[in-house]
C-alpha positions as CSV (number, residue, x, y, z in Angstrom):
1,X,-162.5,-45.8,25.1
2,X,-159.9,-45.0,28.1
3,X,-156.6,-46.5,28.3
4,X,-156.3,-48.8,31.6
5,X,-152.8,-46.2,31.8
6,X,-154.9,-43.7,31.0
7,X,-153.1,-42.4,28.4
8,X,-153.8,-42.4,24.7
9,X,-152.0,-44.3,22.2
10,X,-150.7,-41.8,20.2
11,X,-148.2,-42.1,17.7
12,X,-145.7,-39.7,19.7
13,X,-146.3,-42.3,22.7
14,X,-145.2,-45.0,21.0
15,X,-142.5,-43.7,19.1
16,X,-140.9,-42.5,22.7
17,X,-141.7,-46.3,24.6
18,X,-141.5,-48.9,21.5
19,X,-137.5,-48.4,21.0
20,X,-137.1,-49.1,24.7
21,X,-139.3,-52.2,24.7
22,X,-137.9,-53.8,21.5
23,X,-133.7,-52.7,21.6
24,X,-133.6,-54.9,25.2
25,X,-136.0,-57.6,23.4
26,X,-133.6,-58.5,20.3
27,X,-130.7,-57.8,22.1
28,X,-130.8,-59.8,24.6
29,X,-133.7,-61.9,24.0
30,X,-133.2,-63.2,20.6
31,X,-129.8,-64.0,21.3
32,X,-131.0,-65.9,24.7
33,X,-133.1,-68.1,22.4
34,X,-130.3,-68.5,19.9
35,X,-128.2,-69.9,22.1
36,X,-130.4,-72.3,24.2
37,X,-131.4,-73.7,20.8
38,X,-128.3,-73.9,20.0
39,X,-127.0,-75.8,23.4
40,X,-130.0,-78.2,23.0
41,X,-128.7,-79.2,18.9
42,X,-125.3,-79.6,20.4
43,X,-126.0,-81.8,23.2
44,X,-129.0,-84.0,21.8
45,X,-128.3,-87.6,21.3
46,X,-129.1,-89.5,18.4
């Protein structure tokens, strides 16, 4: 089966390009989320 990047899955591969997808997603995705849900508990009416 070939890649549609043409390059195979390895473990090296992903151990070089998985650290530089995830640090940016929790740090500044997870927080993003944390603090729109927060804004929306804070500012919903009962």
């Amino acid at each position: 089966m070939v890649d549609p990047l043409g390059i195979s899955m390895s473990s090296d591969f992903a151990a070089t390009w998985l650290p530089a997808v995830f640090v940016p997603l929790i740090g500044l995705v997870t927080p993003a989320v944390f603090i729109v849900l927060i804004g929306r508990y804070i500012t919903a009416t009962d």
